[in-house]
C-alpha positions, 0 to 999 in steps of 0.5 A, a space after each residue: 534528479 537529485 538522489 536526497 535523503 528526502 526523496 529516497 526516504 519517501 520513496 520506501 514509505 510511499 511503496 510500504 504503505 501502497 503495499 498495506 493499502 493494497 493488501 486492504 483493498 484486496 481483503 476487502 473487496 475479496 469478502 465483498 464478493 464472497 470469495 472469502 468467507 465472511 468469517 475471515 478477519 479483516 485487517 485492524 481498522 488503524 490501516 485506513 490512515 495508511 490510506 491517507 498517508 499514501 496520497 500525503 506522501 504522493 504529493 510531497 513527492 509531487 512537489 518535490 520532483 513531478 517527473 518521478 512522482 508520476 513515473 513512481 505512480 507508473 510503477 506502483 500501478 504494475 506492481 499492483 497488477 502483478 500482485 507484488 505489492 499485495 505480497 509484500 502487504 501480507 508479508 508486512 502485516 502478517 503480525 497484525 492480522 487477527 486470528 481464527 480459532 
């Protein structure tokens, strides 16, 4: 595999944006269940276009080289798992996140 410009830059915008689709997911499926209380604010509503820019960016990559989309897939899927990707959600949007006062 060809380590290009193209493949290296997907790779770090596919992981920051699963990283903030995650911490989403996460946010609202913890109010959902009352876990959180419904007062806590949610993340803005532009985050949703994250969500599509994860799958657009999925598919570029599994267009370009099959074989590592999937074994990124792979990886994506543990790291969600083990909560890093949400860390790392929360680290990145922390600024984003609106207040309670």
């Amino acid at each position: 595999m060809q380590w290009t410009p193209v493949i290296i830059g997907l790779t770090i915008s596919y992981f920051i944006v699963a990283s903030i689709t995650t911490l989403d997911l996460r946010m609202t499926k913890a109010k959902q269940k009352g876990v959180v209380s419904p007062a806590q604010p949610l993340l803005p509503g532009w985050v949703a276009v994250f969500h599509w820019m994860e799958w657009v960016i999925f598919l570029a990559l599994l267009y370009l080289n099959w074989k590592y989309a999937l074994a990124l897939f792979a990886a994506k899927f543990i790291l969600k798992a083990l909560s890093v990707l949400e860390f790392i959600g929360g680290i990145l949007m922390w600024p984003f996140k609106p207040r309670k006062y």
